[in-house]
C-alpha positions as CSV (number, residue, x, y, z in Angstrom):
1,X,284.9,244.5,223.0
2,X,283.6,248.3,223.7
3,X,284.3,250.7,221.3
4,X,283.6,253.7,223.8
5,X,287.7,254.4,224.0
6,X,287.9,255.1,220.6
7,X,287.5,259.2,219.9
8,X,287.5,260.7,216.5
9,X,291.4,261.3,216.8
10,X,291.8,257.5,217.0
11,X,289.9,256.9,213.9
12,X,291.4,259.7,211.6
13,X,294.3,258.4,212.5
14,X,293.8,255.0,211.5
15,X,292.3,256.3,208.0
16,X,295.2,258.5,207.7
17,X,297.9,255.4,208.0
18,X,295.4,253.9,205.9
19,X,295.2,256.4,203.3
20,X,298.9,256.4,203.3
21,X,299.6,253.0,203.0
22,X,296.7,252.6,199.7
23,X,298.8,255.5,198.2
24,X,302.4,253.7,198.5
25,X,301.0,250.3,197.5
26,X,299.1,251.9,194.4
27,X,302.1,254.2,193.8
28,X,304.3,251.0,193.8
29,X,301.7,248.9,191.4
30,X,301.5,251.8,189.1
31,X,305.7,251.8,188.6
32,X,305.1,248.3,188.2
33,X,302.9,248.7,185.3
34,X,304.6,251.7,183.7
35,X,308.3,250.0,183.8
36,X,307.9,248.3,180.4
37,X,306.5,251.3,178.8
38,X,309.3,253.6,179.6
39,X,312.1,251.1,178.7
40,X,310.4,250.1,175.5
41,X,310.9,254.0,174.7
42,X,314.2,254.8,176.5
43,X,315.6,251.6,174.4
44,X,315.1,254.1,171.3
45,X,317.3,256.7,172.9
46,X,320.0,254.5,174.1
47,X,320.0,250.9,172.6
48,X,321.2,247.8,174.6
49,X,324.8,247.5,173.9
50,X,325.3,244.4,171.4
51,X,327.1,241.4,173.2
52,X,326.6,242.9,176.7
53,X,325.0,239.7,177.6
54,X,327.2,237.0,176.1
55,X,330.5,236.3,178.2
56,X,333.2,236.1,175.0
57,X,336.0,235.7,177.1
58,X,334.4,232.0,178.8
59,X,334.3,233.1,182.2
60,X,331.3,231.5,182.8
61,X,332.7,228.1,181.6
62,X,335.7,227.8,183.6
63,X,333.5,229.1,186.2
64,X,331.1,226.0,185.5
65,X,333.9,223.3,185.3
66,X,335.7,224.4,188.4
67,X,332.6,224.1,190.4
68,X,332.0,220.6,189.0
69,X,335.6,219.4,189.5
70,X,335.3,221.0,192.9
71,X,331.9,218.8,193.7
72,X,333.4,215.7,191.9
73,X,336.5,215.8,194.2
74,X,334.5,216.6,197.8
75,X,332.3,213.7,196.4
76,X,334.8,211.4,195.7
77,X,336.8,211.9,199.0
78,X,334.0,211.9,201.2
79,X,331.2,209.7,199.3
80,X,328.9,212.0,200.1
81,X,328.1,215.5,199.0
82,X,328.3,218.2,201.9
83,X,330.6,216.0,204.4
């Protein structure tokens, strides 16, 4: 392989998409790390709301037991799941 077609444009361009590229991925790690940090200290501001995560109306258990009666009756009807 020569190297006597690459010029000096060819090289500061490839360490300027390189340059670019170490920026992004380090600006992207360092979000990353921070994340925690700066929810830890907005949770102080504005606290979770309580029973955001619980379902209290059972949506997720009728949800549950219409998938299952749906699986038991494909099952049933075919003998085989996916058929």
């Amino acid at each position: 392989m020569a190297f006597d077609n690459i010029s000096a444009t060819h090289l500061q361009l490839a360490l300027t998409g390189m340059t670019v590229v170490f920026a992004a991925l380090a600006m992207i790690a360092a979000f990353i790390y921070l994340l925690p940090h700066v929810l830890s200290r907005l949770e102080v501001v504005a606290p979770p709301a309580s029973g955001a995560s619980s379902s209290t109306n059972g949506d997720e258990e009728i949800a549950a037991a219409i998938g299952f009666a749906l699986h038991h009756h494909e099952t049933q009807s075919t003998g085989q799941p996916g058929r």
